[in-house]
C-alpha positions in Angstrom: -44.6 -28.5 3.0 -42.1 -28.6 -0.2 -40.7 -31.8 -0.9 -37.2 -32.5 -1.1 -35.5 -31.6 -4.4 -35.5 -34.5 -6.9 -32.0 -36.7 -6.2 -30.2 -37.1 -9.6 -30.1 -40.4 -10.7 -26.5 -41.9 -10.1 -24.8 -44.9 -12.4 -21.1 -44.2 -12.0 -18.9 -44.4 -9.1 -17.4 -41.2 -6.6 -16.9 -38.7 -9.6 -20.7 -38.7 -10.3 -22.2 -39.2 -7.1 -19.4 -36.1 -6.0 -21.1 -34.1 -9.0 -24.4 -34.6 -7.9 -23.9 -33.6 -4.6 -21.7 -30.5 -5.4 -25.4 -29.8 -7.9 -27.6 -30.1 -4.1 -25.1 -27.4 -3.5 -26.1 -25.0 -5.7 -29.9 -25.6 -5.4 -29.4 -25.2 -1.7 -27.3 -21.7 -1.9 -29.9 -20.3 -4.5 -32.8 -21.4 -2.2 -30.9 -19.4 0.8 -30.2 -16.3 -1.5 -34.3 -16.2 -2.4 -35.0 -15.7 1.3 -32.4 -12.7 2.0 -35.4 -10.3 1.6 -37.4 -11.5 4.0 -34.5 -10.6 6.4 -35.2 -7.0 7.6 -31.8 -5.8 8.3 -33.9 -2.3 10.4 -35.8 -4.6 12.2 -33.6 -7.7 12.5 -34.8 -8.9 16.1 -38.5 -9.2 15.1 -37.7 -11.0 11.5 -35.3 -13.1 12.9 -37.6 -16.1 13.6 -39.2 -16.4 10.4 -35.8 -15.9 8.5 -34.2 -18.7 10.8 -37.8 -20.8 10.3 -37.3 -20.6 6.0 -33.9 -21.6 6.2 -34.4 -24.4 8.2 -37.3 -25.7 5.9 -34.7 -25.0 3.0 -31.6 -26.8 4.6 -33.9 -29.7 6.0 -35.2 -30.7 2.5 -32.1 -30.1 0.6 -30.2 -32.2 3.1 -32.9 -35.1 2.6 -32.3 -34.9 -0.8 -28.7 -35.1 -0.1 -28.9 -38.3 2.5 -31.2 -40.2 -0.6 -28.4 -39.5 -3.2 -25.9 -40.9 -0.8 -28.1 -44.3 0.1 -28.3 -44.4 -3.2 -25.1 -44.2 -4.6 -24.3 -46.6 -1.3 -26.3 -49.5 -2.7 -24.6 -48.8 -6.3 -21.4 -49.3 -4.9 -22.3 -52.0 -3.3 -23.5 -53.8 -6.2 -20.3 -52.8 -7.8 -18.3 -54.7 -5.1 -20.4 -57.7 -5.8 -21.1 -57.9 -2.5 -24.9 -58.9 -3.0 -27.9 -57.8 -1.4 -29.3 -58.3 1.6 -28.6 -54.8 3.4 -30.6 -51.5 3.0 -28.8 -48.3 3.4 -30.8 -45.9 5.4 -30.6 -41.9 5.0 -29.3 -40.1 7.6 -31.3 -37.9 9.1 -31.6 -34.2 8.2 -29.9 -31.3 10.9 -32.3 -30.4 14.1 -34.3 -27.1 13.5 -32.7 -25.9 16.7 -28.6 -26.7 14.8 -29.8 -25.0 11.8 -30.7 -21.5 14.1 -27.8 -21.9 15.6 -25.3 -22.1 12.4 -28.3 -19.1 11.1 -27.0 -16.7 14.4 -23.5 -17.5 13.4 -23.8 -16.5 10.0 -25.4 -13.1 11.1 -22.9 -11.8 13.1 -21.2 -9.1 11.4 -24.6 -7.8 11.1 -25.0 -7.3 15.0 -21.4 -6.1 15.2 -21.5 -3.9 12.0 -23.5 0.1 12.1 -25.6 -1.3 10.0 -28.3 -2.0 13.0 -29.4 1.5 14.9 -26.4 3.1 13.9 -25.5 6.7 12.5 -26.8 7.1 9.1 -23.2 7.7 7.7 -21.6 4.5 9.7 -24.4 2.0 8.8 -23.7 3.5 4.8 -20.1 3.0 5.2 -20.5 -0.6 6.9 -23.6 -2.1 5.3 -22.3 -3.1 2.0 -19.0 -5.1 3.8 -21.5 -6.7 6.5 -24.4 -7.9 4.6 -21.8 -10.0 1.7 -19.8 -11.0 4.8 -22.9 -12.5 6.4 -24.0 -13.7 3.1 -21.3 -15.4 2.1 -21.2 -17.3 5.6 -24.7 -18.5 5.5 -24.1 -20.0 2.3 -20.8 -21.3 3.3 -23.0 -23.1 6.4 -25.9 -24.0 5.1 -24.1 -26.0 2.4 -22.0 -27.9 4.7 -25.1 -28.6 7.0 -26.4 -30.6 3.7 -23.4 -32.0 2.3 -22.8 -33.6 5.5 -26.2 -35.3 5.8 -25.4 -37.1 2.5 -21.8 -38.0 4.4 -23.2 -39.1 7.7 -25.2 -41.5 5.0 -22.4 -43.3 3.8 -20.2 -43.3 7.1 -23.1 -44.6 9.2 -24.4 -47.3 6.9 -20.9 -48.5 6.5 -20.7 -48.7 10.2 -24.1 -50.7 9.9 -23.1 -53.3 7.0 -21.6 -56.4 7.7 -19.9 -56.8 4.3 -18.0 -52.9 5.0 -14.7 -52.8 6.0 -14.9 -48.7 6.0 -14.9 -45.7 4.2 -12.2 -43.6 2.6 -12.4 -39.7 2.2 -12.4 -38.7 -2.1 -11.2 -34.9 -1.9 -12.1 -32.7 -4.8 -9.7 -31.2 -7.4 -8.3 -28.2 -5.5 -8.6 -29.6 -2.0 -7.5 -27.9 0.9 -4.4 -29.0 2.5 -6.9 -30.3 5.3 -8.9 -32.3 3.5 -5.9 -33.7 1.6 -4.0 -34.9 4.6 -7.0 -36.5 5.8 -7.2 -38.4 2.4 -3.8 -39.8 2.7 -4.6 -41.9 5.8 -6.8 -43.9 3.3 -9.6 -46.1 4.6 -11.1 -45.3 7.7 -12.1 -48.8 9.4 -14.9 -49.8 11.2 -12.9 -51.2 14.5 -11.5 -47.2 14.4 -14.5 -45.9 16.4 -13.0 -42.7 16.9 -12.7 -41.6 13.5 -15.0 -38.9 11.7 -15.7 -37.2 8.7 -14.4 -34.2 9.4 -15.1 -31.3 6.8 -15.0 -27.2 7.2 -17.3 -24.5 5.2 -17.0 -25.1 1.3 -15.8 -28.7 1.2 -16.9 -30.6 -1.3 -15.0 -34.2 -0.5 -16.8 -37.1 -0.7 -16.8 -40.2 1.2 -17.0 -43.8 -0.2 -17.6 -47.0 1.3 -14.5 -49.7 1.3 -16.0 -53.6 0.9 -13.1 -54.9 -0.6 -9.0 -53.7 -0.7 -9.1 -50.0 -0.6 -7.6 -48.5 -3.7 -6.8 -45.0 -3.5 -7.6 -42.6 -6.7 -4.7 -41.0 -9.1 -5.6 -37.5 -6.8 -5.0 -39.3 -3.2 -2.0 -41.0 -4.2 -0.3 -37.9 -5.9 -1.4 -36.6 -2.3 0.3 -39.4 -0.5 3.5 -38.8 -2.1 3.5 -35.3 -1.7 3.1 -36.3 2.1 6.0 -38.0 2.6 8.5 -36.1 0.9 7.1 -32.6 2.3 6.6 -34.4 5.9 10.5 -36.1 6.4 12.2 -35.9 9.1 9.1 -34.1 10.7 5.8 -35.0 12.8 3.3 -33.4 14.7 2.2 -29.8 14.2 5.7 -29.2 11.8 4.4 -32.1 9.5 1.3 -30.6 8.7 2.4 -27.1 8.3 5.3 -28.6 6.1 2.4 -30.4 4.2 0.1 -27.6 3.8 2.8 -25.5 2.3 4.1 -28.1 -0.2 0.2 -28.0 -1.1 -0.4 -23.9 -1.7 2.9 -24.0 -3.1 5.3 -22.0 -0.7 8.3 -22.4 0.6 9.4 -23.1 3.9 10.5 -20.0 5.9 14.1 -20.5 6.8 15.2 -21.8 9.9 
């Protein structure tokens, strides 16, 4: 069985661990595109199994890789708080086989509704090309998330676990979706808040840091904050966010 890729070591605070993550990412996608031609697209029932087998190995070990980076970088930050010792982040563990299949059938679905399977000659020509990038692009999309989030359920669970935690707070990455940046403004994320999650969509790269002492938001979270409440006044609800999310692309409010 392959071992997990080899976690970067990590010295600096979100920016680095962020960028070592965002690097799993990469190994994890180039991993997924090596196994593409074991996938026979003429006979996609019978090489199905194998296909959905190799891809869980790949995801599995990429996203143990991920969940040591993150304990890692946990215990760094931890040190950096000057909280002391005396606590030992654990990984979190890696998605179930049977999670990884599923996200695998997901992926593959504009192959079973394309031509491309049993079709006329001409219709799986004309189709192919679209279905096979569409179902490319979605595995990778996927599979990424599935590992990234094993290094998140790291830091969110532990800081659950530690005394000394008060939370964790949601780092979005330059360019973040409108999503991800509203969820940033909200800030720390408590431990007596037992509802909360991490929540995250295909290609998100935010990270999540634990809180141990007064929870200081970066430049990019602020900026996003602000932008918050002068985009969001007078509005809440659904109209907020949509308000938000165009102040964040850039548009302008359709007129009333």
């Amino acid at each position: 069985m392959s071992s997990p890729p080899q976690a970067p070591p990590v010295a600096e605070p979100a920016a680095a661990s962020q960028a070592a993550q965002a690097g799993l990412a990469v190994l994890v996608a180039a991993a997924i595109a090596k196994l593409w031609p074991s996938l026979d697209l003429l006979h996609l029932k019978s090489s199905l199994p194998a296909f959905k087998a190799a891809v869980a190995v790949e995801v599995r070990r990429h996203a143990q890789a991920s969940a040591t980076l993150a304990a890692r970088q946990y215990r760094a930050d931890r040190v950096r708080a000057g909280v002391g010792a005396g606590f030992t982040p654990v990984p979190a563990d890696p998605p179930p086989v049977a999670q990884v299949a599923q996200v695998v059938d997901w992926a593959l679905q504009p192959l079973w509704n394309s031509a491309v399977l049993g079709g006329p000659e001409q219709d799986a020509a004309q189709s192919a090309g679209s279905a096979i990038a569409d179902a490319k692009a979605r595995l990778a999309a996927s599979t990424e998330r599935l590992v990234l989030d094993t290094g998140r359920n790291t830091i969110v669970e532990n800081a659950g676990r530690d005394r000394k935690a008060k939370g964790w707070a949601r780092v979005p990455e330059p360019g973040a979706c409108s999503f991800c940046l509203m969820l940033a403004t909200r800030g720390a994320v408590y431990r007596s808040e037992q509802t909360a999650s991490f929540k995250t969509h295909d290609n998100c790269r935010c990270h999540v840091e634990p809180v141990f002492t007064a929870y200081e938001p970066p430049a990019r979270v602020r900026e996003a904050q602000a932008l918050w409440v002068s985009s969001t006044r007078g509005k809440s609800g659904n109209a907020a966010r949509i308000a938000f999310r165009q102040a964040v692309e850039g548009r302008k409010a359709p007129p009333k």
